[in-house]
C-alpha positions as CSV (number, residue, x, y, z in Angstrom):
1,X,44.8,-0.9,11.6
2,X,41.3,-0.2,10.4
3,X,41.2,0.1,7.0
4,X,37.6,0.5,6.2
5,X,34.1,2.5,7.4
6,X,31.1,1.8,7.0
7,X,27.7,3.8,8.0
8,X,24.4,2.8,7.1
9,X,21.2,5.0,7.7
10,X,22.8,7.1,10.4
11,X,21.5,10.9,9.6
12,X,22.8,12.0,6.1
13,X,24.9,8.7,5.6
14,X,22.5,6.8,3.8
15,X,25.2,4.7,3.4
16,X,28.7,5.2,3.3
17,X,31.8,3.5,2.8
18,X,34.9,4.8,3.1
19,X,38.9,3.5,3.1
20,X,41.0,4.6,6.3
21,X,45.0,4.8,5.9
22,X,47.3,4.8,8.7
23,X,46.6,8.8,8.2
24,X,42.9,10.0,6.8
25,X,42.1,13.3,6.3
26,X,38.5,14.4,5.7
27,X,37.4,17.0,4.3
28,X,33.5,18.8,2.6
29,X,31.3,21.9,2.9
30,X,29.7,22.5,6.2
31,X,26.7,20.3,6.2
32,X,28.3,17.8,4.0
33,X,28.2,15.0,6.9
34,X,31.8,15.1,8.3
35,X,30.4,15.8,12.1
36,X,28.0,12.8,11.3
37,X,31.3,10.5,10.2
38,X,32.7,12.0,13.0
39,X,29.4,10.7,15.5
40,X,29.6,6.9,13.9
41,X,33.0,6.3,14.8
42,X,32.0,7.8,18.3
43,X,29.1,5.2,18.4
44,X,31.6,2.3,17.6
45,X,33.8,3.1,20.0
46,X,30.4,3.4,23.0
47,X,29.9,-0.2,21.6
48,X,32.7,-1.2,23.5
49,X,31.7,0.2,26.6
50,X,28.1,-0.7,26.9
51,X,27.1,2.9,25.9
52,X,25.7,3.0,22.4
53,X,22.3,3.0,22.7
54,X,22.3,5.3,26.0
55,X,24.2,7.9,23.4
56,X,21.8,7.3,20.5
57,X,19.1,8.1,23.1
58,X,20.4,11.3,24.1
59,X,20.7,12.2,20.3
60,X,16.9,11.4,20.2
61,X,16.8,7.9,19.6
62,X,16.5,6.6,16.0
63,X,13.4,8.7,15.0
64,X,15.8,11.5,15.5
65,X,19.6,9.4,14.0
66,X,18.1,7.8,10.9
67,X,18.4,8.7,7.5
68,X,15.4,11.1,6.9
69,X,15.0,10.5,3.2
70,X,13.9,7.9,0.9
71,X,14.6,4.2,0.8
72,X,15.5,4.6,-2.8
73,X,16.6,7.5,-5.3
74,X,15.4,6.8,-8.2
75,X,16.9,8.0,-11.8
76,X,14.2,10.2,-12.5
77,X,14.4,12.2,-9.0
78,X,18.0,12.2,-10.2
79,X,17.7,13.7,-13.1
80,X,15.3,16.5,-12.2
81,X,12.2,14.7,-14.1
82,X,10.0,13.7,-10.6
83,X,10.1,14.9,-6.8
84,X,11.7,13.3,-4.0
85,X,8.6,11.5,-2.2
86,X,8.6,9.4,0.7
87,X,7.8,5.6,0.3
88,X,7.2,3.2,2.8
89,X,9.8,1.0,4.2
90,X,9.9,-2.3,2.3
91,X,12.5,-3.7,5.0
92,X,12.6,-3.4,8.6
93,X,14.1,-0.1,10.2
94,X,18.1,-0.3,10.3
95,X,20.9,1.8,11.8
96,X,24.1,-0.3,10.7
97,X,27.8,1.0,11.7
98,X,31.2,-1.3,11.2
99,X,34.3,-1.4,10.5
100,X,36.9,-3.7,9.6
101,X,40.7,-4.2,9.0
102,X,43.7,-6.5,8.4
103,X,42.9,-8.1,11.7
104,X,39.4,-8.1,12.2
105,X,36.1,-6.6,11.5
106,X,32.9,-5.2,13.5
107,X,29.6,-4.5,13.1
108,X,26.4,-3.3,15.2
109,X,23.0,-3.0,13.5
110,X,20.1,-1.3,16.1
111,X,16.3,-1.2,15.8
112,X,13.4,-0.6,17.0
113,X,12.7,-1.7,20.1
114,X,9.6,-4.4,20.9
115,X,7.3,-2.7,22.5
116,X,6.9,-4.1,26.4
117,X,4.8,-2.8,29.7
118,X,6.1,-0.7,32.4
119,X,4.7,-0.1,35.6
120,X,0.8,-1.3,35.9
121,X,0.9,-2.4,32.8
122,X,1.2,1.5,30.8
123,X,3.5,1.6,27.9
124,X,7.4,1.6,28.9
125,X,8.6,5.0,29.0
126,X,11.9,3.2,27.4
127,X,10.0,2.0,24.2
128,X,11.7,5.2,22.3
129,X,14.8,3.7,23.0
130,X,16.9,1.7,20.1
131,X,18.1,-2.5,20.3
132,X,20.6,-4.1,19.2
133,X,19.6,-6.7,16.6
134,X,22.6,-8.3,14.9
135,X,26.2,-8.2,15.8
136,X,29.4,-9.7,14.3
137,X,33.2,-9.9,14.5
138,X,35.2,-11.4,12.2
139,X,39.0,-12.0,11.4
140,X,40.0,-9.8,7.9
141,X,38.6,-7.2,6.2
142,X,35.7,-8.9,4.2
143,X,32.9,-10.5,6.5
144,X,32.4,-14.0,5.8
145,X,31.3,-17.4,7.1
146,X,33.8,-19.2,7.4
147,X,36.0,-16.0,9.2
148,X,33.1,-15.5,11.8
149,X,34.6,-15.1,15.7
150,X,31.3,-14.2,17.1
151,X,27.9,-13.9,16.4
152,X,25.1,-11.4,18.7
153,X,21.3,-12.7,17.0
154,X,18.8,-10.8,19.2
155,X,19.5,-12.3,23.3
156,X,21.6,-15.0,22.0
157,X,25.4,-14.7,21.1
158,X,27.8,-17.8,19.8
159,X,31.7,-17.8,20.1
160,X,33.9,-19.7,17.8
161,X,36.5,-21.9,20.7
162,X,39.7,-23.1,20.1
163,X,38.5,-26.1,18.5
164,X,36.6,-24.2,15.6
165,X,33.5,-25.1,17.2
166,X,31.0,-22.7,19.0
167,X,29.9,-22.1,22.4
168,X,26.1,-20.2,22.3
169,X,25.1,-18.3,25.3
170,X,21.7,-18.9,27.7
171,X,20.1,-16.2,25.4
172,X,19.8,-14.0,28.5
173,X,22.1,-11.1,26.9
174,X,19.4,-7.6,27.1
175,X,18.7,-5.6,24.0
176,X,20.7,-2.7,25.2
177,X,23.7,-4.2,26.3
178,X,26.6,-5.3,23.6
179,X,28.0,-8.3,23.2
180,X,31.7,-6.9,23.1
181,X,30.7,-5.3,26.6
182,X,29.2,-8.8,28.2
183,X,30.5,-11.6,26.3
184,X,34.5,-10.3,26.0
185,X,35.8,-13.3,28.5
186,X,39.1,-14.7,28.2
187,X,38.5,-18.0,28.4
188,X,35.4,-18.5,26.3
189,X,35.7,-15.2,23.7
190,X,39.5,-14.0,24.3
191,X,39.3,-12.8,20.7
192,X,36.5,-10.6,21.7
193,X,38.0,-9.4,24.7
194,X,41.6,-8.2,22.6
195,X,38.8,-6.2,20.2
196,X,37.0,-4.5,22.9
197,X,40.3,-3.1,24.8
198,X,41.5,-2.3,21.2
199,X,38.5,-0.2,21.0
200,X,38.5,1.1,24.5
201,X,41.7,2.5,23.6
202,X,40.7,4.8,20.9
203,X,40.8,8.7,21.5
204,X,38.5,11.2,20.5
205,X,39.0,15.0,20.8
206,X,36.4,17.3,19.7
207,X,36.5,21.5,20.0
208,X,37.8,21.1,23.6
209,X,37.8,24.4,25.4
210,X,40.0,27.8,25.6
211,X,37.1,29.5,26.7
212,X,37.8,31.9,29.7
213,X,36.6,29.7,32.2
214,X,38.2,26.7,30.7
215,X,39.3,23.6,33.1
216,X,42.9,24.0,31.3
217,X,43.1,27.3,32.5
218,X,43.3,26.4,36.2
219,X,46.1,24.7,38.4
220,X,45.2,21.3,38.8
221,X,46.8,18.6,41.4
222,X,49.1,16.9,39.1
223,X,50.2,13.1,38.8
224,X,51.6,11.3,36.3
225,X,49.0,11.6,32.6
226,X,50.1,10.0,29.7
227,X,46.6,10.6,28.1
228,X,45.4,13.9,28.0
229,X,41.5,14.1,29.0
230,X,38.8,14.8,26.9
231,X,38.4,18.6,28.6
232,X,41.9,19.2,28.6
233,X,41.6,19.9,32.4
234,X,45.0,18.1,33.3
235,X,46.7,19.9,30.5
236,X,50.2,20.6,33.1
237,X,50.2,17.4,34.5
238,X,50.0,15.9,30.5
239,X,52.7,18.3,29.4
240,X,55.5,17.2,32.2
241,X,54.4,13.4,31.7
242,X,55.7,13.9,27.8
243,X,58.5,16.1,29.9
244,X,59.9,13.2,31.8
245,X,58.8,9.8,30.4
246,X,57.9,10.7,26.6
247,X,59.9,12.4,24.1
248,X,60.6,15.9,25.7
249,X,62.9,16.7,22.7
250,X,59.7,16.5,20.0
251,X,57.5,19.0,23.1
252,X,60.5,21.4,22.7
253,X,60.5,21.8,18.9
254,X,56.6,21.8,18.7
255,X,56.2,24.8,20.7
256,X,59.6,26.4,19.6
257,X,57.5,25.7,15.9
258,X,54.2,27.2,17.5
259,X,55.9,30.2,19.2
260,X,59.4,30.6,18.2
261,X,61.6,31.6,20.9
262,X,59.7,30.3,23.7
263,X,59.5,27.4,25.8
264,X,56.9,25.9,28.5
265,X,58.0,25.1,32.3
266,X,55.4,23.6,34.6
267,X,55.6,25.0,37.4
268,X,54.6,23.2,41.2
269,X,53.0,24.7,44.3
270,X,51.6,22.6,47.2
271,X,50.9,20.1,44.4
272,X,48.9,21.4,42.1
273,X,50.8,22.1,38.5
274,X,50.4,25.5,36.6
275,X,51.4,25.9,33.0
276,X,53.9,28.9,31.9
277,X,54.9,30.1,28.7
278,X,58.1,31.8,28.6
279,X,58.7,34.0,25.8
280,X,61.8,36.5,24.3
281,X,61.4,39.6,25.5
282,X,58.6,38.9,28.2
283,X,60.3,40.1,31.9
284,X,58.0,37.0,33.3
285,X,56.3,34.4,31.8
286,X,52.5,33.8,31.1
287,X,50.4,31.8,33.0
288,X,47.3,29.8,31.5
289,X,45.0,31.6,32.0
290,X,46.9,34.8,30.1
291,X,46.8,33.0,27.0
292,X,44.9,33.5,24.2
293,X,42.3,31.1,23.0
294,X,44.6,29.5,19.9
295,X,47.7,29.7,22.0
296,X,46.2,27.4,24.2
297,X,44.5,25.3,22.0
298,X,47.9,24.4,20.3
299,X,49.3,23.0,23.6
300,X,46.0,21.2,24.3
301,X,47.1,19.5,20.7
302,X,51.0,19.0,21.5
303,X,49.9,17.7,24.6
304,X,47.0,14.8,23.1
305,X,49.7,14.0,19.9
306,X,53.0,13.5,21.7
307,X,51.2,11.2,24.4
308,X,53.0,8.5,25.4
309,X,50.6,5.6,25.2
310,X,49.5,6.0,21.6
311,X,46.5,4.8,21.2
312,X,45.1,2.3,18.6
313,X,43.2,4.9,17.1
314,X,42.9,9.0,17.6
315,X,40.4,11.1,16.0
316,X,40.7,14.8,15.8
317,X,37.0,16.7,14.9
318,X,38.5,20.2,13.3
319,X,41.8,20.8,15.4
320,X,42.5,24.1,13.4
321,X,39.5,26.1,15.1
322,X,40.9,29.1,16.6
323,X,44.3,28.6,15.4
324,X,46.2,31.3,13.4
325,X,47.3,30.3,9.9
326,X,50.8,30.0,11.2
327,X,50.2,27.4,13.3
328,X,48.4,25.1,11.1
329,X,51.7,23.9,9.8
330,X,53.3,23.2,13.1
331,X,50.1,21.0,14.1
332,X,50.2,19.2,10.5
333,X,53.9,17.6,11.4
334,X,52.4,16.9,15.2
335,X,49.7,14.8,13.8
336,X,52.0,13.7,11.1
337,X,54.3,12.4,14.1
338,X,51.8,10.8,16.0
339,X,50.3,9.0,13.1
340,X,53.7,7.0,13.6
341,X,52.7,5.2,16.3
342,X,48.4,5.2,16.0
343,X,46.3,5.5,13.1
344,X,44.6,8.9,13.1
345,X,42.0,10.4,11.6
346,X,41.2,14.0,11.1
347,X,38.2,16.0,9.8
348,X,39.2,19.7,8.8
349,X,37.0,22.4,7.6
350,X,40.7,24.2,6.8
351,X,42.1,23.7,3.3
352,X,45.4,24.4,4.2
353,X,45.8,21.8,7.2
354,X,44.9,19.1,4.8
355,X,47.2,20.7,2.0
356,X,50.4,20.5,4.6
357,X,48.9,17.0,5.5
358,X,49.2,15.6,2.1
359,X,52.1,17.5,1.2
360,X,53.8,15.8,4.2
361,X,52.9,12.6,4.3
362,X,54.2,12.6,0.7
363,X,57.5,13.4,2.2
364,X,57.8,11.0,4.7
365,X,56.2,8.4,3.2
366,X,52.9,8.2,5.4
367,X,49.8,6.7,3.8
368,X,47.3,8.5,3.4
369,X,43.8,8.5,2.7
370,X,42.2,11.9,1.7
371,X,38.1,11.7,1.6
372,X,36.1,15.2,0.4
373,X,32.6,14.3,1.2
374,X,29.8,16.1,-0.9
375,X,25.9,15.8,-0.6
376,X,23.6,14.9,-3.1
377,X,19.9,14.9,-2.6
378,X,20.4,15.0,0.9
379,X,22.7,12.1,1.3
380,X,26.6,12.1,2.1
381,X,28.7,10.7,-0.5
382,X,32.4,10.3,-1.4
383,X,33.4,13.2,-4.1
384,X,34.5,11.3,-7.4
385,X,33.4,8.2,-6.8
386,X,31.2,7.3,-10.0
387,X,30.2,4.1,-8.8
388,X,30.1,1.3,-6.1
389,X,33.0,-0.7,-7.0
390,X,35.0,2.1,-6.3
391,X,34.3,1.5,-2.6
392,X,35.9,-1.2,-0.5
393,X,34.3,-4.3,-0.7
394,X,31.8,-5.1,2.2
395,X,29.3,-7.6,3.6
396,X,26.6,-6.4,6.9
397,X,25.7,-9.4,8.9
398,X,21.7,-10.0,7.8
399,X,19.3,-10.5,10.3
């Protein structure tokens, strides 16, 4: 389980560090950085797959991701007595994300790029886009020496072997490639290959859509989905997986909590799958596309929570949008459920969610971690915390 986050210089976190239970809920104002939170963990998990600097690219690369303010705050800008002025950079430019947890830690730290020639010798037109300049796993939650698996320094990587010696690379490993994407081989790194599949694993659902013309409105060809896609297009097909190999008993008493009184059948035809809701006092049921937008929404979420391959980690970005007030207690005990099997993290504009949150995981016993982020002179901090020792203890690789 992850049990810490840490952001450095990625839009308004300046830099953040914050603790993650097997349940987090977190919480601010709108502009207050949760959808920035919400993009690092996103990056981490692109890490994995070779795709982190392709998606800091399409944000705009890091003239467009980095921290826009100054290197330092001092006391006086603090207290109101001088103006927040730019200075220039006394270090080099640095977009740091990591994490780290009872088993092992992470971290990624991009750049800017050397500058190199394209075609006939003009400027590359990829000289906007970021490198990778340090990476490091360890095993724990605090980075140190002696607890180093493997070690990224520019084109070079090492790997600690069996023997608690290390096996260093040709230094052929490109700028935009990661280490956990190239070097995770199960002879020479298998400790690097289990953390990349770990992260691989991890689910992200953000404001997926109940639109009119939404893919989960349609009948789709149905086979077997324990994981429900990122569009909710194979919503049916997810829904009678749970049906038949999950726990059909928990789908029953979610949408009986949702909509009481009702229950789902999927129904076949010439092997596509079409959702209906049946309801008391309907003469026929409803199909998808009948319902309404939070209706369908709140089986996208019974679908994703009661999946059965839980994955390491899930990560809901404001599940209560569109939702009816009634209903944000029903999806509290679904996430409360899932967060049995996978560590999940949720980040709520709605008050009340993370009220039944807490007040539930104080009844059964589930840890977790509330985090209200506030913003101070632009940057995104953690709401009472009066200084850095109340933050988790942690160490960036240096370059």
């Amino acid at each position: 389980m992850i049990t810490t986050l840490a952001v450095e210089n990625y839009r308004s976190l300046r830099r953040l560090i914050v603790p993650l239970g097997r349940l987090t809920v977190v919480t601010g104002a709108n502009g207050t950085g949760k959808s920035s939170l919400y993009r690092a963990l996103r990056l981490l998990a692109d890490s994995a797959r070779g795709g982190a600097v392709a998606a800091l690219a399409r944000e705009g690369g890091l003239p467009s991701t980095l921290w826009a303010g100054p290197e330092r705050i001092g006391r006086a800008v603090r207290e109101g007595r001088y103006p927040v002025q730019g200075t220039v950079r006394s270090g080099p430019v640095s977009l740091r994300l990591g994490f780290s947890g009872d088993e092992f830690g992470y971290a990624v730290d991009f750049g800017h790029p050397r500058p190199v020639a394209g075609e006939e010798g003009k400027p590359s037109l990829f000289n906007l886009d970021p490198e990778i300049k340090r990476e490091a796993t360890w095993v724990g939650p605090v980075l140190r020496p002696a607890a180093l698996l493997s070690d990224r320094s520019g084109p070079t990587v090492r790997t600690r072997t069996a023997e608690g010696g290390w096996h260093r690379s040709t230094g052929d490993l490109r700028p935009y490639d990661s280490m956990l994407s190239e070097f995770a081989d199960p002879q020479l790194a298998p400790d690097l290959l289990n953390m990349r599949e770990r992260i691989r694993s991890w689910r992200f659902y953000d404001h997926v859509r109940t639109d009119a013309e939404a893919p989960a409105r349609l009948p789709r060809i149905g086979t077997r989905t324990p994981v429900l896609s990122a569009d909710g297009s194979d919503l049916p097909a997810a829904l009678q997986t749970i049906r038949e190999t999950g726990d059909s008993a928990a789908l029953d008493e979610a949408v009986e909590a949702g909509f009481p009184g009702s229950r789902i059948v999927i129904a076949p035809g010439d092997g596509r799958f079409e959702l209906e809701l049946h309801q008391h006092g309907l003469l026929r049921p409803l199909g998808a596309a009948e319902l309404s937008d939070g209706t369908l929404r709140y089986l996208l979420w019974v679908a994703a929570l009661l999946t059965p391959r839980p994955p390491a980690l899930m990560v809901l970005n404001e599940p209560e949008t569109s939702l009816h007030p009634d209903l944000l207690g029903p999806l509290a005990d679904l996430i409360l459920t899932a967060s049995r099997d996978t560590q999940t993290v949720v980040v709520t504009h709605a008050r009340p969610l993370a009220d039944a949150l807490a007040a539930g995981a104080r009844r059964h016993r589930v840890d977790l971690q509330s985090v209200e982020l506030i913003k101070e002179f632009g940057q995104t901090e953690v709401a009472g915390r009066e200084s850095p020792l109340d933050e988790p203890l942690w160490y960036w690789p240096k370059r």
